[in-house]
C-alpha positions in Angstrom: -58.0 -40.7 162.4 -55.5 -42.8 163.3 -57.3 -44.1 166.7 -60.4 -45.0 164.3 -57.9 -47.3 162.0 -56.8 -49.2 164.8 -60.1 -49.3 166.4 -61.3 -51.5 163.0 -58.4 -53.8 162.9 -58.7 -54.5 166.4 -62.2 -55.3 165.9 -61.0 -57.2 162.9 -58.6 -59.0 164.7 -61.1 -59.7 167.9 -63.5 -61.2 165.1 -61.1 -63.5 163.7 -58.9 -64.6 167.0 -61.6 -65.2 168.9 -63.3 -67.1 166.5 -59.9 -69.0 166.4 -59.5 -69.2 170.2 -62.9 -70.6 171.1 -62.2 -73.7 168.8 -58.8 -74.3 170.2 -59.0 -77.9 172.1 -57.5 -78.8 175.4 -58.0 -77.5 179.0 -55.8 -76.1 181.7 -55.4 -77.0 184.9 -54.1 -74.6 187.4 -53.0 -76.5 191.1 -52.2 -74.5 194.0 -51.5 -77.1 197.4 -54.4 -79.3 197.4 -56.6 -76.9 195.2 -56.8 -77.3 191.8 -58.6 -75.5 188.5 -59.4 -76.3 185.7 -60.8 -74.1 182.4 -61.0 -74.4 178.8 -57.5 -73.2 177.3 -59.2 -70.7 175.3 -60.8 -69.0 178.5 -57.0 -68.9 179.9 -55.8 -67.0 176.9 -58.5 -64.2 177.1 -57.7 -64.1 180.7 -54.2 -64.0 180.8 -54.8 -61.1 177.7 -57.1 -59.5 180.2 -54.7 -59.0 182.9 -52.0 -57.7 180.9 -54.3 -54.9 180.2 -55.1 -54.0 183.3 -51.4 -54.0 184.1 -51.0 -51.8 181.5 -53.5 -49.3 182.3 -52.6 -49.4 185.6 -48.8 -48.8 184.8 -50.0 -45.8 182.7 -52.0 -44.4 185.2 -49.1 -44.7 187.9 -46.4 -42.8 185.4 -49.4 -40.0 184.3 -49.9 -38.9 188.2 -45.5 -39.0 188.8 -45.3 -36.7 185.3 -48.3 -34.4 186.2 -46.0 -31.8 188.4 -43.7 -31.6 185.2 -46.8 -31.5 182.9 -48.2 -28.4 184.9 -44.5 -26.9 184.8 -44.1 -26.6 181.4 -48.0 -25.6 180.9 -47.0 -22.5 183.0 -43.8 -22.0 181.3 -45.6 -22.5 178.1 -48.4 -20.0 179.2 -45.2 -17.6 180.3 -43.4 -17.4 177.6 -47.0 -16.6 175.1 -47.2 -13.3 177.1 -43.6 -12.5 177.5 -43.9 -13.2 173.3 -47.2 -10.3 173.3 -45.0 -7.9 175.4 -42.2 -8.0 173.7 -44.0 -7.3 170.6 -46.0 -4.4 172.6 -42.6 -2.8 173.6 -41.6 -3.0 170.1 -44.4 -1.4 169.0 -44.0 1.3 171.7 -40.1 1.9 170.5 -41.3 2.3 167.0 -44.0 5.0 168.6 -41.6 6.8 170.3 -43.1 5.6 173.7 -39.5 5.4 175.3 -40.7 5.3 179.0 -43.6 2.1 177.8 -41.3 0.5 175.6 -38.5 0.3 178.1 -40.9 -0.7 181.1 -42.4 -3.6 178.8 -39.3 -5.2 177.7 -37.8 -5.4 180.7 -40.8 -6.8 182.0 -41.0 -9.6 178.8 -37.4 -9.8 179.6 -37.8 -12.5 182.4 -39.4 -15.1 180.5 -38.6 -14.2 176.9 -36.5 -16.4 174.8 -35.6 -13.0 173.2 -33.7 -11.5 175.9 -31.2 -9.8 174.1 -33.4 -7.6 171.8 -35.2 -7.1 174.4 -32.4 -5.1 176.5 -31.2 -3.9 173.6 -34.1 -2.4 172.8 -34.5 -1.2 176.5 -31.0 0.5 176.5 -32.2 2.5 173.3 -35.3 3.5 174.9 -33.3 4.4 178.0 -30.8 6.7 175.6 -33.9 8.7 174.7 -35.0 9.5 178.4 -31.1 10.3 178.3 -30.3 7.9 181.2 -26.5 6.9 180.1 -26.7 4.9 183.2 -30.0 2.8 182.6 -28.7 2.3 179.2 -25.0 0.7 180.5 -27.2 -1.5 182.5 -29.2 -2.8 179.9 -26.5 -3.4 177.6 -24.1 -4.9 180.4 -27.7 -7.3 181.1 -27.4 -8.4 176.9 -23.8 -9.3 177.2 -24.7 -11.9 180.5 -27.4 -13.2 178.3 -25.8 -13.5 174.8 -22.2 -13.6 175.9 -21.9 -14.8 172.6 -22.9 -11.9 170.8 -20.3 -9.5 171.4 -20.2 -7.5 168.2 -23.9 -7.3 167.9 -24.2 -5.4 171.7 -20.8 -3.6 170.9 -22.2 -1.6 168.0 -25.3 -1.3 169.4 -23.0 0.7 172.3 -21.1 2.2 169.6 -24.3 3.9 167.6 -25.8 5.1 171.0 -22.7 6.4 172.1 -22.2 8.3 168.9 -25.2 9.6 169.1 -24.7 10.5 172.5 -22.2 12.7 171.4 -19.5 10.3 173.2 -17.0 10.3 170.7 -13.8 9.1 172.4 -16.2 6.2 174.2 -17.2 5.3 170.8 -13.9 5.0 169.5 -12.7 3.0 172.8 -15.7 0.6 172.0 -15.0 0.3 167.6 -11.3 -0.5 168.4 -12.2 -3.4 170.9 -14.5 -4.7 168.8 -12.3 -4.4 165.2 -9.3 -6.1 167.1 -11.2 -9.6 166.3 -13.4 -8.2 163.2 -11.1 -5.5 161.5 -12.3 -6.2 158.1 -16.3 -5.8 159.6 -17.9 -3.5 157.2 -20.6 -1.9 159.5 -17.6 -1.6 162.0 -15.9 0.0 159.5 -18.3 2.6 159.2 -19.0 3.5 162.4 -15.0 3.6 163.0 -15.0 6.4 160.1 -17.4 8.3 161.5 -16.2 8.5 164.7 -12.2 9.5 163.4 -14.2 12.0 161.1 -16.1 13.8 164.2 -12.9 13.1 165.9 -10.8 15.3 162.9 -8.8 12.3 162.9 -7.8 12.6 159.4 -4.7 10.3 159.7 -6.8 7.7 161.1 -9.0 7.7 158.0 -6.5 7.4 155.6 -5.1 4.3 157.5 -8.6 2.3 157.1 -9.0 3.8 153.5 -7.7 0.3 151.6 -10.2 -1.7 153.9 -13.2 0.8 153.7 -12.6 0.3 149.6 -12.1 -3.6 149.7 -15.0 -4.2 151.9 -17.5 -1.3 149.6 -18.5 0.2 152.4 -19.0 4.0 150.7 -19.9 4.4 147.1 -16.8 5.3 145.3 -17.7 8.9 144.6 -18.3 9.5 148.9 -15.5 7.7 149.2 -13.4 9.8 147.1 -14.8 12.8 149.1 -13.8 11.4 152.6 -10.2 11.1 151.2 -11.0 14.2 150.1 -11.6 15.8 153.3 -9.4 13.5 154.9 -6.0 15.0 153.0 -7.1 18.2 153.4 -7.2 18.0 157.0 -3.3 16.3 157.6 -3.0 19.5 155.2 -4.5 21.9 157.3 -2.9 20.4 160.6 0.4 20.5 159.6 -0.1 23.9 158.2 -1.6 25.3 161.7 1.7 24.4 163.0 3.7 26.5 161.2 6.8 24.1 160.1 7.7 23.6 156.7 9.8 20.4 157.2 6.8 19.0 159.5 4.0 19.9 156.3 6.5 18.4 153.7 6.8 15.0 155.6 3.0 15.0 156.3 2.5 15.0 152.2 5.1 12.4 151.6 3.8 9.9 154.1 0.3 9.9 152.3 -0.1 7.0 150.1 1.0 7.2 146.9 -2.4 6.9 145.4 -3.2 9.8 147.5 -0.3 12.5 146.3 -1.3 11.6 142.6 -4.8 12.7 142.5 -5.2 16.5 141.0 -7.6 17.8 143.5 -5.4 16.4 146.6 -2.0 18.4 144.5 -4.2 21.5 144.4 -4.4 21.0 148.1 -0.6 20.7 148.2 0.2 23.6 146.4 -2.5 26.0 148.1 -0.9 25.3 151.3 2.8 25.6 149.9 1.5 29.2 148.9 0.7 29.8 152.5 4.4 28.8 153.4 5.5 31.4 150.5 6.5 28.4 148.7 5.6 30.0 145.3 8.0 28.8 142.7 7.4 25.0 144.3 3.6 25.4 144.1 3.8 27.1 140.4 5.3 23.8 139.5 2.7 21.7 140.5 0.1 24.4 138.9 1.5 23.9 135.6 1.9 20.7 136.0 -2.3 20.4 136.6 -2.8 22.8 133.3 -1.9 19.6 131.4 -3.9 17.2 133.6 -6.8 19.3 134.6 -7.1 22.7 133.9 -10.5 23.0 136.3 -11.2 26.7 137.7 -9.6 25.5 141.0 -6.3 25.1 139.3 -6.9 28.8 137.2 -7.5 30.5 140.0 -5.2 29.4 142.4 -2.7 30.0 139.6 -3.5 33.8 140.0 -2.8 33.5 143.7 0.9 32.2 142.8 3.5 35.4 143.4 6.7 33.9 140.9 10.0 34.8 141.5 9.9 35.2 137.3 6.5 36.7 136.9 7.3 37.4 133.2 7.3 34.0 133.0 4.7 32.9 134.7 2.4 35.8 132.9 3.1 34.1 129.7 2.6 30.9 130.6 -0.5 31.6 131.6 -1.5 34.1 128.4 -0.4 31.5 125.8 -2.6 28.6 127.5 -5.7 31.2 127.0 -4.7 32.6 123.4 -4.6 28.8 122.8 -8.0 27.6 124.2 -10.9 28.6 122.7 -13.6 27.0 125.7 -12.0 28.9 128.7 -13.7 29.6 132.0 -14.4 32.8 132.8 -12.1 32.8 136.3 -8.9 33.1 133.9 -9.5 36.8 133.2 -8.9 37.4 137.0 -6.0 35.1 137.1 -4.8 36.9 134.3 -5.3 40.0 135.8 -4.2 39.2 139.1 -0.4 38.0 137.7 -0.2 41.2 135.5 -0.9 43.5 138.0 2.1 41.9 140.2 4.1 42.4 137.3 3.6 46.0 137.2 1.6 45.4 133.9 -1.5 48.0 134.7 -2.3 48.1 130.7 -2.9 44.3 130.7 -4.2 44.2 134.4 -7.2 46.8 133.3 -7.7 44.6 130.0 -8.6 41.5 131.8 -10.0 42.8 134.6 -12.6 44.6 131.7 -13.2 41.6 129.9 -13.8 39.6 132.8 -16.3 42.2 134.9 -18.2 42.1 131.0 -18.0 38.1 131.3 -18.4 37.9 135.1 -18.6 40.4 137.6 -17.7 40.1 141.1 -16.5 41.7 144.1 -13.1 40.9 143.6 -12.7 41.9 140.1 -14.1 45.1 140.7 -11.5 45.4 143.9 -8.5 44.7 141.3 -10.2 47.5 139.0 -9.7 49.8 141.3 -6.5 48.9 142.7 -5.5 49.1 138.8 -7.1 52.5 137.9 -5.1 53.8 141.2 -2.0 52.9 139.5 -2.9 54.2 136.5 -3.7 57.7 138.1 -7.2 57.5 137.0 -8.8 57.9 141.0 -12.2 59.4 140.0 -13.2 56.0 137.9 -11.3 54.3 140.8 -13.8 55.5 143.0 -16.7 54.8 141.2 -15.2 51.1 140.6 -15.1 50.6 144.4 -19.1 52.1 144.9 -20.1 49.5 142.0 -17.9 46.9 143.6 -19.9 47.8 146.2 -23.4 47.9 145.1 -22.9 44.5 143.1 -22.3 42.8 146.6 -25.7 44.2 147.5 -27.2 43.4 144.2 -25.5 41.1 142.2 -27.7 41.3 139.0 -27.1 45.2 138.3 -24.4 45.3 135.7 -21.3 48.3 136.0 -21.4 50.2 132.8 -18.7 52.9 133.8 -15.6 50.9 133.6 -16.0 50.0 130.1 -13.1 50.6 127.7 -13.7 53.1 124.8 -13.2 52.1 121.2 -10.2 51.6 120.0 -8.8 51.4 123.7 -7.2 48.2 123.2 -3.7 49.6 123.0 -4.2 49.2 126.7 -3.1 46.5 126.7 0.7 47.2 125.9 2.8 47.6 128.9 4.9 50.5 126.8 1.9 53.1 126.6 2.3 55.4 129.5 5.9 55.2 130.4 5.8 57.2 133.3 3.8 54.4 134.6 6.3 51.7 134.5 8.1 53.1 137.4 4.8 53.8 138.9 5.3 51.5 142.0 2.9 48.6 143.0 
């Protein structure tokens, strides 16, 4: 369009001027040694306008064949890079396939003449992973860095992900920890680091990143609870497989205190300090998590507690239930459980009864036997232990022998059979 425009104003402009040049007067006279010519002025304008395009044209021509190597260059280069563009797309499209062996073939090939080069061999060194060439897959990534040097973090978790999923734990961990020196607040770093310590069992590790895997929302806040979950549990458990007290007690108290005041990371606590026979230390804590949150966890590891002053701990326990109308059935084990450590096989049996009605199990039939051993009754004894039994197999059939007569609730008092008080455990 625009060659058409200046077409009609150089038309234009050839009307008018040359109108304007043929009426110009006077002549010029051009003398070389003893020759001389001589021509209207306005046929040496056009001339003189003449030869300066011809110059031009000519100088154009000259730079047009000097700039045609260049021009033929960057048509191939041009042309190049279109099909590197197609290939790169067709290994894509082979990764997505599951075409490993095509996709990794084809971007290496697009590689050369790709302005893409490191997805390319970053996609190549995935590819290679799932022909399980660790080696292929090192030299692809190694090939990304000398192309991107500048994109360290993006090849590092790249490495990372295929190394995790390698099952190359401690390489992975080698290649988070180089990469969070310079981005320790990196969320997707973060991550990755958390997974690793967690396949690692490096619970302490976990606990340490906690604050920045909160601040930087990389979890939900309920999975995030349950990695600190798991997390405290397993310093628990680690200091507990060693067998020192004084080594488990400092492992509690260098969690953060955030940590130690949550009730299900206390129940944790206390369950172990039952395993160091730490009961009257772990009955505090129990009682403590009656008032905060009585869940079933708490009930039932309460049960579990042998007290230096069962008395005492047996009424606790009773006087929480007597004064709680909507109470989970576990209690009547726990109940149970303390009273038969007491020596009181009345109470024991009335629990036990109320809870097998309420909910049957395998253990409350166990500790219904164990009770009507005590209490010299062995025949129902037996036949407790063969429903025990049967309800393992079949949990929906209900016992029906080990109910308590009418009237039966006397039971109950510790005083009925005195020869059984000295009856021992």
């Amino acid at each position: 369009m625009r060659w058409k425009i200046a077409l009609v104003v150089a038309l234009i402009l050839g009307a008018v001027g040359g109108s304007w040049l043929k009426n110009l007067p006077g002549f010029v006279i051009i003398a070389y040694n003893k020759t001389s010519y001589e021509m209207r002025l306005w046929i040496a304008i056009s001339l003189l306008m003449l030869f300066m395009v011809i110059v031009y044209v000519v100088i154009m021509f000259i730079r047009s064949i000097l700039a045609s190597p260049n021009r033929i260059k960057n048509w191939k280069g041009e042309r190049h890079w279109r099909k590197a563009r197609k290939q790169t797309i067709k290994g894509m499209l082979s990764f997505i396939e599951g075409r490993w062996k095509q996709s990794e073939t084809t971007m290496i090939n697009a590689a050369k003449n790709s302005d893409t080069k490191l997805i390319n061999y970053l996609v190549a060194a995935q590819s290679a992973q799932h022909q399980n060439s660790q080696d292929r897959r090192d030299a692809y990534l190694r090939l990304a860095h000398a192309a991107e040097p500048n994109a360290k973090v993006a090849i590092g978790l790249t490495q990372a992900q295929l190394q995790l999923d390698n099952l190359q734990f401690e390489q992975a961990l080698a290649t988070l920890s180089d990469l969070s020196v310079k981005n320790s607040n990196h969320p997707f770093i973060l991550k990755l680091l958390c997974v690793t310590h967690r396949k690692l069992e490096d619970w302490q590790a976990i606990i340490e990143i906690l604050p920045a895997l909160k601040k930087q929302k990389v979890f939900v806040p309920e999975k995030l609870d349950r990695i600190e979950s798991q997390s405290v549990v397993g310093i628990l458990k680690s200091a507990v497989d060693k067998g020192e007290l004084e080594s488990f007690n400092d492992a509690w108290i260098n969690l953060p205190s955030a940590s130690r005041k949550k009730s299900n990371h206390i129940l944790s606590y206390a369950t172990s300090l039952i395993v160091f026979n730490q009961m009257d230390e772990a009955e505090k804590l129990v009682k403590l998590l009656f008032k905060k949150n009585p869940s079933e966890q708490v009930i039932c590891l309460f049960g579990e507690i042998k007290s230096t002053n069962g008395n005492k701990q047996f009424t606790f326990l009773e006087n929480w239930y007597n004064n709680h109308s909507d109470v989970p059935a576990c209690i009547y084990l726990a109940l149970a459980k303390v009273a038969f450590s007491i020596s009181l096989w009345g109470k024991a049996r009335f629990y036990l009864e109320r809870g097998i009605r309420t909910a049957p199990c395998a253990e409350s039939y166990f500790m219904m036997a164990k009770t009507l051993q005590q209490l010299d009754d062995h025949e129902l004894a037996a036949e407790c232990y063969r429903q025990g039994l049967e309800h393992v197999v079949h949990p929906e059939v209900k016992g029906t022998a080990l109910l308590l007569e009418d009237g039966s609730e006397d039971l109950v008092s510790a005083n009925l059979l005195p020869k059984l008080e000295s009856t021992p455990k």
